[in-house]
N, C-alpha and C positions, 0 to 999 in steps of 0.2 A: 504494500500500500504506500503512498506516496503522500504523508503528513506536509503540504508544500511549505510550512510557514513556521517558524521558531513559536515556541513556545515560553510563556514564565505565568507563574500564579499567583491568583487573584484573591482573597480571602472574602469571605462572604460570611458576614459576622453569624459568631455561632454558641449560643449557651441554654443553657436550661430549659426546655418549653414550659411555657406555662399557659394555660388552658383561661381564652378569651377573660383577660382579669376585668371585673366591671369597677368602677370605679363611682363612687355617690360623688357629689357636690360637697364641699365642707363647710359651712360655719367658719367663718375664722375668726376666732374670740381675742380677745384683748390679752396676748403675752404680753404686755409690755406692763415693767412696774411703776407704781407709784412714787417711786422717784425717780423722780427729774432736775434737771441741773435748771434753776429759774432763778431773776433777781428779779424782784417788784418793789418798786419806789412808789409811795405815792407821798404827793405834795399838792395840798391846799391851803388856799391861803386867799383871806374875805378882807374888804375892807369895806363899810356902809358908813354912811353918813348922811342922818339926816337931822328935820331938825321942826322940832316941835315945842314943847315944854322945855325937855332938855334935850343935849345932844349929845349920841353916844357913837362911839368909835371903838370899832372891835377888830383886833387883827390877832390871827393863829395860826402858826407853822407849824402843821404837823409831816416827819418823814418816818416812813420805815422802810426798812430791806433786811432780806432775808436770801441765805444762798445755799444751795444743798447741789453737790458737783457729784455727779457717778462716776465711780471709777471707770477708769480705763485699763484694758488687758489687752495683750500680743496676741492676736489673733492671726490663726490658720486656715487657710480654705481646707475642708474636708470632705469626699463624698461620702454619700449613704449610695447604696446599691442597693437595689430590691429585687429579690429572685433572680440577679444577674443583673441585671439593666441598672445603669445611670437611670440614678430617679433627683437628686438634688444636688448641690455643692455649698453647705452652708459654713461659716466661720466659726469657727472652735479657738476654744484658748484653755490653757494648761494652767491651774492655780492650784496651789499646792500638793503639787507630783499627780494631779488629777485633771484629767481632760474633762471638759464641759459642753454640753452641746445647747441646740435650742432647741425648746422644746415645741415651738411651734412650727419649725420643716417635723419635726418625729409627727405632730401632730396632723401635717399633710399625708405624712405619707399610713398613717394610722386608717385612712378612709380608704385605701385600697384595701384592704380585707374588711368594712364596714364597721369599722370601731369609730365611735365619732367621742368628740372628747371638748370641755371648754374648761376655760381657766380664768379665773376670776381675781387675780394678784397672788391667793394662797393658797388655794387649794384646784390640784389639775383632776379634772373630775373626768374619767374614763369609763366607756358604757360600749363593752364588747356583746357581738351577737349569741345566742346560747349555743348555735352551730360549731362555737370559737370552746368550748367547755371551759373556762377562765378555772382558773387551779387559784383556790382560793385558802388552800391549805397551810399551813404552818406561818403565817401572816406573822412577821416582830418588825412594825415595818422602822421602831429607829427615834429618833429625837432629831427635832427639825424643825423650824418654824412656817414651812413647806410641805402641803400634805397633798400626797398623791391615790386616789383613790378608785378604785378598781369595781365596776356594780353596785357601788355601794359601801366599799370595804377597805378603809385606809389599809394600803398595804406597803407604802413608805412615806415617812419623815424626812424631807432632807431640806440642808441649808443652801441654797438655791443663792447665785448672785444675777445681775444685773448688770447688764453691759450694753452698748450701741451694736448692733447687727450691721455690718457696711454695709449690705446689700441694702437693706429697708431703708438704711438712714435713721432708724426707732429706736429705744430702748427696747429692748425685751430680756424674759427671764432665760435664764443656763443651768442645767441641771448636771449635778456630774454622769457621767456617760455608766456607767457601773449601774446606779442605780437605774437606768431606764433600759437596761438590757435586762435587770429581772422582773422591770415589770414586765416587758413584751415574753418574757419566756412562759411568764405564766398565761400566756393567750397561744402559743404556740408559733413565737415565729424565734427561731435561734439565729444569733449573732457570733460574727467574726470583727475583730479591730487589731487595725495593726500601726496604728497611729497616723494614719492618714485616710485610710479605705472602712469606713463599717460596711461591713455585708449583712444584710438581714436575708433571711428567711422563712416563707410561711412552714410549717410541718402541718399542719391540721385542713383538711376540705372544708371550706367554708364554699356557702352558694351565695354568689352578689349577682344582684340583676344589671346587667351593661346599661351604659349611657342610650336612651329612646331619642334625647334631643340632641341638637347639634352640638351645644356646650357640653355634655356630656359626653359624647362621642371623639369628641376631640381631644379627651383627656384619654380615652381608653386607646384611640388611635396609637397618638403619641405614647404614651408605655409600653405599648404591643411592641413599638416598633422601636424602641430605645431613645426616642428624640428629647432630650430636656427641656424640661420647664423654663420658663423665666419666672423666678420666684423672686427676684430683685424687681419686678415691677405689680409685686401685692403688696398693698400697703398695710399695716399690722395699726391695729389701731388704736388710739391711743388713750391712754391709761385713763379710769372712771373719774377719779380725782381732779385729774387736771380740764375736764370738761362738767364737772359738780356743778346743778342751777347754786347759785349764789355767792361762790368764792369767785374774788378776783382775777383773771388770770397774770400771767408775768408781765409789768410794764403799764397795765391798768390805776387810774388815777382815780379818788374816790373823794370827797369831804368825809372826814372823821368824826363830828359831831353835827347835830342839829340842824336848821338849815337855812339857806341862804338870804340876805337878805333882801331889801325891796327892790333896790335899785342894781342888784347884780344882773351881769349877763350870764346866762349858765351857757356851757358848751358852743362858744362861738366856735373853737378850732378844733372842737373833738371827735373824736374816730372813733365809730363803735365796733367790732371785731380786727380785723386785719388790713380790711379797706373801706368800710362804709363810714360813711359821715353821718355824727347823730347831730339831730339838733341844731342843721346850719346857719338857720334863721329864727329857731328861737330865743327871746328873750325873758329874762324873769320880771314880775311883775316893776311896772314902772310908777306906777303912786302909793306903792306898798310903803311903812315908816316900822319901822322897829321900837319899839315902845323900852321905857327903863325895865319893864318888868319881860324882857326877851320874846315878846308876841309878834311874830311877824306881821308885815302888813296885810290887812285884810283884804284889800282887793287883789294883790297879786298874782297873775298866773306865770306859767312857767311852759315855755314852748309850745303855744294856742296853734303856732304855723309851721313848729319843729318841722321838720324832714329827719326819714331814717334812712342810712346810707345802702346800700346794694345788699351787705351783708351782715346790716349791724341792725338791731332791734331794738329800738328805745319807747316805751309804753307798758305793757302789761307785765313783760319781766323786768320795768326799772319804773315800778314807780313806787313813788316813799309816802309816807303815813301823813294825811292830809291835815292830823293836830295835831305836828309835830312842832314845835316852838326853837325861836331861835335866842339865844341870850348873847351875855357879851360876850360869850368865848364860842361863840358858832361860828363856823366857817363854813366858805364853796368853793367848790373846784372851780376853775376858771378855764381850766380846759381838760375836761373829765373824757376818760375813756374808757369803756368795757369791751369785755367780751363780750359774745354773740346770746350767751348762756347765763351768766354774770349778771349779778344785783347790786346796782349802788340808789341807794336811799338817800342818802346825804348831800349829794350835788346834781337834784336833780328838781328839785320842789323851789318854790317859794310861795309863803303867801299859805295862809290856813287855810284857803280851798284849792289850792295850783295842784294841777297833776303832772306827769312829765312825758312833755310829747304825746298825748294819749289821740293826739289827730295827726300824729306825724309817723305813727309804725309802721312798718313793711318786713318783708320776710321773702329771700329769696328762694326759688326749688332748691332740695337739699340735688348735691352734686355726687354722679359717681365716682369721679376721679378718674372715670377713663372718658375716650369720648364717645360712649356708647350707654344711650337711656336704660339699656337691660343689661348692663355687666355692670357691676362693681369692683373698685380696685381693690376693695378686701374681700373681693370672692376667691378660694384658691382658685376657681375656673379661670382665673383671668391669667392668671400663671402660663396655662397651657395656649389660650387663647391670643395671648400677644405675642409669644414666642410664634405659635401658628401664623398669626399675620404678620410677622418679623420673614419667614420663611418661605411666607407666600402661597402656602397647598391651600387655604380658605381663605376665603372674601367675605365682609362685612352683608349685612341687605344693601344699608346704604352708611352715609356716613355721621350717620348719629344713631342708627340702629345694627347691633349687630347680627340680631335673629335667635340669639341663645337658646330659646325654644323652640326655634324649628328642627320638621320633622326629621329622620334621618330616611334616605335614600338610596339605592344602588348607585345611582349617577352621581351624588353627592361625594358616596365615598371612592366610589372609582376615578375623580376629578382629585381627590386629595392624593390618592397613590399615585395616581398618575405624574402631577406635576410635585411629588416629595420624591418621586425615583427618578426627574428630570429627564423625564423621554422623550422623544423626538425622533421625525422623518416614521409618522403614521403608518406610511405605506409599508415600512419596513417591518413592522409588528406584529405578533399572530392578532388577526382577525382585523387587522384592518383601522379599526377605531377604537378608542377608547373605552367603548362599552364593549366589543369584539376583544379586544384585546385582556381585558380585566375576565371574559368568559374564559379566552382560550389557557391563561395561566393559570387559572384555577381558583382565583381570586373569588367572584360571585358564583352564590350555592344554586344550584340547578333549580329552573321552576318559579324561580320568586321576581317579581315585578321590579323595574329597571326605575320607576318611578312614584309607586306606592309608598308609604311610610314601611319602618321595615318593624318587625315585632322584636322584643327581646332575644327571641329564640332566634331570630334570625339576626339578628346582631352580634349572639355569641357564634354564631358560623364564620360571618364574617371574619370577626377577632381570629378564632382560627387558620383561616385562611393564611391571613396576614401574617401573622405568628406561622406558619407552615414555610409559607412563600421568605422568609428574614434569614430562617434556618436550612431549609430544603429538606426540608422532612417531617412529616408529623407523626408522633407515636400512635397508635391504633392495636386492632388486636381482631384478626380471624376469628375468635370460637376458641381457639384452642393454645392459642400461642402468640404472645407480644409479637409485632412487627413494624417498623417504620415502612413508610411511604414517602416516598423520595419528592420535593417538590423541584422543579427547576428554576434555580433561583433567578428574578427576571434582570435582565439589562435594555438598555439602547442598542436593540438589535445590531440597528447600521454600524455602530460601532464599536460592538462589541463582535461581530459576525460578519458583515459583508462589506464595510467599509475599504478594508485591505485585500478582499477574495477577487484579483484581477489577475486578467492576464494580456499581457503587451498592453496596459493602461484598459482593457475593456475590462467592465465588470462581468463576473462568471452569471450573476443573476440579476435580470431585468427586476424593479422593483412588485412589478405581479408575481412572477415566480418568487421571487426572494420572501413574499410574506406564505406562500402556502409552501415553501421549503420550511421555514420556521416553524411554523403549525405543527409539521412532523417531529422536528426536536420536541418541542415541548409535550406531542403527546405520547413520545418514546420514554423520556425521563421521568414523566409524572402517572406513568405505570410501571414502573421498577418500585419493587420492595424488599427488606434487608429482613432474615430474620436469624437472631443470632442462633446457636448448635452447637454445642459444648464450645471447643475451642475455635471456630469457626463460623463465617460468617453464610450464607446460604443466601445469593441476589437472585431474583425473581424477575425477568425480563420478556418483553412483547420479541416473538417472533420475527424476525425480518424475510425472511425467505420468500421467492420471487418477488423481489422487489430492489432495485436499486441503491436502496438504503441497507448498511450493516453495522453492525454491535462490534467493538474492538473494545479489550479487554485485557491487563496485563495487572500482574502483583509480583513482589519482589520472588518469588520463586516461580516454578508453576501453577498452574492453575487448574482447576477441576469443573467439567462442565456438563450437562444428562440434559439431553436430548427429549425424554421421557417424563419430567415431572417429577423424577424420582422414583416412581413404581417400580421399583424393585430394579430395574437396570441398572446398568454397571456405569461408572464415573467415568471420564477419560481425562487422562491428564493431558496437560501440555503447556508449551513456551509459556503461548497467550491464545485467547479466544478471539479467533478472526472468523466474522458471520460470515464472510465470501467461500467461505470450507463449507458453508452446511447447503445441502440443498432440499429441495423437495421431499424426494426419493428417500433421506432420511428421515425424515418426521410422521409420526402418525397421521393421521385427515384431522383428529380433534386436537391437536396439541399446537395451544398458541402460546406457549410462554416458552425460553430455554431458561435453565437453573445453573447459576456459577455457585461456585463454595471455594472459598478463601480463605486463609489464617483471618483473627482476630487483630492479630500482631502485626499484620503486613497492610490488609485493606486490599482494595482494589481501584484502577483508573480504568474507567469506563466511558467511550465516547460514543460518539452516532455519527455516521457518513455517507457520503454518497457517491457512488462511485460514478466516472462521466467519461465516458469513453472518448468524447471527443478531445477529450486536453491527457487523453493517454494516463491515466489514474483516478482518484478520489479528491474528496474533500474531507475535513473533519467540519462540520457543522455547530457540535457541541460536546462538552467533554466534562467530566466530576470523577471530584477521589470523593469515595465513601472509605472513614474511618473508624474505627470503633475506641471510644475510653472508659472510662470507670464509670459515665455517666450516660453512656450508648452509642449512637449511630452520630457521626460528625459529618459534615458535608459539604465541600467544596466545589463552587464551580470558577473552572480552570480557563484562564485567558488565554482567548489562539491567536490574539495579534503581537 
């Protein structure tokens, strides 16, 4: 045979199968702690003058500041692995001889086996499926001012710190890594660390139902397929404390007593949250008099024509006690500013009927943080979501909606594989198109609609699929005996295949022939299957006989190959197994498979050709080493340019 073209190989990523993992939506709770690095100043300072009987003159300085700084630690990028697959890379740090992680990527990836979990500053509350048997036995879970709880059942204590996460930009909590590997043991997934790499693993069968919506789907996509998250663009949210109705936040200016008097202007230059303007235009009552005995003026009101700025809210959560009196040591902000959330009483009134701004409030849509009205940036779905549109295999609906709940479809997800395996030149492909092409690989389950929504059941085929076609094999079972099933891992035909197949500059296959030659590759390989035999492997192959097309086949010694199925017929050894030796006249009328047996230790290379009389030889069209290790069938497809 005449192999015209050098050969070197390709790796086609290869680990563990794991059977269509579904993945829930998560919650994503508030890791981040109550403390925060803040300074708040406030400074008021009134001066009234008026004049009546007598005249009184009242001036108060008050400031305070307050500073609480979080430490900082050397942080490491570290992955978690999950069943094999890159699932995160979140930052770790080492504080005394102990690594620490976050608990909120554990808590992402806690929602692939359907354990969903929130955390509330102190206690991480954990609620596994009963499918999961949580081992709830021998429980001491420790002293700690950090309580970790498992269904219901503290099962550790620990002293938990508090650090900025680089990716988020946030504080969140750290838990030492030791102790969040015995929680998960007791759900059944066991850990490897080697000071850079954690490897998790499930041991227990749990049943999750796959993503039905596009958000959904798009997270199980991505896992299936090893693609990582962008977990640097959810934003973790921020601690309950520092968003409290009625504490000031950092930088907020308040009056400290009683309140303003007749002739003050309240909030001429003040900002209510981060950008809005409170109170631009109002002023506080202007024939209001301050009496010896601290009674503010009685006609005075206090921002009748306020305005609240875009984001700031000034009326129903800032307004102050209408018989609240001002004496000689009262003061007003003179340019007061809160938060969105935040209550100042003190410099917002005047006058014993004044309210503040109560015709001036506004409120704007609360905001996702992405620019999409149905994702939000503390959904983990956005993780997978922006990384996806960073990568380009999904499109938005439009560009303020992204569709999160739409349905899932064959064409949907045959468009995603399609443009994340970067294919191109159509005509070169089996089947032609994109939905042809997604049938002839094996990708879409027989029978089911190319445009209907697709059911769960038919979503975990899919996953399969996928997960078959990454590895080139899916594990299965005859009846009677384990066997893989060889998938053909797909590429860019043209250039992976016919791009270089010329001769004196003419291509060997016009682009019509070149896709129903390819047809045959893929439906030669994706009927071979491996079943191992004591020390030996037993490959199960479609007949080629009368036909142009042949099986070449070699392993580091000889090779053994039955014509018969096995029935009781004798082996034949030899060099290598060349289908151009077999004919007709040797084969029974029913016998459409030949059967190779191979060491365990050696594997076998196995391609498909065709042979073409006019250029005086063959071609190799497509070619795989099937390997075996501790963990099964390994599978590579072998590059012939």
């Amino acid at each position: 045979m005449n192999h015209n073209r050098k050969r070197f190989y390709a790796t086609v990523g290869v680990g563990v199968g794991v059977a269509a993992m579904g993945l829930m939506t998560a919650l994503v709770p508030a890791y981040a702690s109550t403390k925060t690095a803040t300074t708040s100043t406030t400074k008021a300072t009134s001066t009234t003058k008026s004049t009546t009987n007598t005249t009184t003159t009242s001036s108060t300085k008050s400031t305070a500041k307050s500073t609480t700084k979080t430490p900082t630690y050397t942080m490491k990028t570290a992955s978690i692995v999950w069943q094999g697959k890159p699932f995160s890379h979140p930052d770790s740090f080492v504080y005394g001889g102990t690594t620490y992680m976050p608990i909120w990527y554990v808590s992402q990836l806690l929602t692939q086996i359907g354990v969903q979990s929130t955390w509330n500053g102190q206690t991480w509350t954990i609620t596994a499926p009963a499918s999961l048997a949580p081992d709830l036995a021998n429980v001491n879970p420790g002293k700690g001012p950090m309580s970790v709880t498992l269904n219901g059942t503290v099962v550790e204590r620990v002293a938990g710190l508090v650090a900025k996460d680089p990716s988020s930009k946030s504080n969140t909590t750290f838990m030492p890594i030791w102790y969040i590997m015995q929680l998960l043991k007791r759900i059944g997934v066991q850990s490897t660390w080697n000071g850079v790499t954690w490897g998790l693993t499930q041991t227990r069968s749990v049943s999750i139902v796959p993503g039905t919506t596009k958000a959904g789907f798009i997270q199980d996509f991505m896992i299936t397929l090893g693609i990582p998250a962008d977990w640097s663009a959810v934003v973790q949210p921020a601690p309950k404390s520092s968003t409290a109705t009625g504490s000031a936040k950092a930088g907020s200016t308040s009056g400290t007593s009683g309140t303003s008097g007749t002739s003050g202007t309240s909030g001429t230059s003040g900002t209510s949250g981060t950008s809005g303007t409170s109170g631009t235009s109002g002023t506080s009552g202007t024939s209001g008099t301050s009496g010896t005995s601290g009674t503010s003026g009685t006609s005075g009101t206090s921002g009748t024509s306020g305005t609240s700025g875009t984001s700031g809210t000034s009326g129903t959560s800032g307004t102050s006690s209408t018989s609240s009196t001002s004496s000689t040591s009262s003061t007003s902000s003179t340019s007061s500013t809160s938060s969105t959330s935040s209550t100042s009483s003190t410099s917002s009134t005047s006058g014993s009927s004044g309210s503040s701004g109560s015709s001036g409030s506004s409120s704007a849509p609360a905001s996702t943080g992405t620019p999409y009205n149905d994702v939000k940036a503390t959904d983990s779905s956005w993780a997978y979501i922006s990384a996806a549109l960073q990568d380009g295999f999904i499109s938005p609906d439009s560009q303020t909606h992204f569709g999160a709940n739409d349905a899932v479809t064959l064409n949907m997800v045959d468009n995603m594989y399609w443009t994340w395996m970067n294919m191109g030149h159509v005509s070169y492909q089996p089947g032609q198109s994109v939905a042809g092409w997604a049938q002839s690989i094996g990708l879409n389950p027989s029978g089911v609609s190319s445009t209907s929504p697709l059911t769960s059941t038919e979503v975990t085929q899919v996953l399969g699929n996928l997960e078959a076609l990454t590895h080139g094999f899916a594990k299965t079972s005859n009846g009677t005996s384990t066997l893989w099933r060889i998938y053909y891992p797909p590429q860019d035909e043209y250039n992976a295949t016919f791009s270089q197949l010329t001769v004196s500059g003419t291509p060997v296959y016009s682009q019509s022939s070149a896709s129903q030659v390819i047809d045959k590759v893929y439906q030669f390989f994706n009927s071979v299957t491996v079943t191992p035999s004591g020390n030996n492997l037993v490959i199960s192959m479609p007949s080629t006989v009368n036909t142009p097309y042949f099986a070449y086949a070699g392993t580091s010694g000889d090779i053994e190959y039955n014509l018969f199925n096995g029935d009781g017929a004798s082996w034949v050894s030899a060099p290598v197994f060349d289908g151009r030796n077999i004919v007709a006249a040797d084969l029974p009328a029913n016998v459409t498979q030949v059967l190779l047996s191979v060491p365990k230790t050696s594997g076998v290379t196995l391609s498909f050709n065709e042979q073409i009389p006019s250029l005086g030889g063959s071609v190799t069209l497509g070619e795989i080493q099937i390997s075996w290790t501790s963990s099964g069938v390994v599978v590579k497809r072998l590059s012939l340019n």
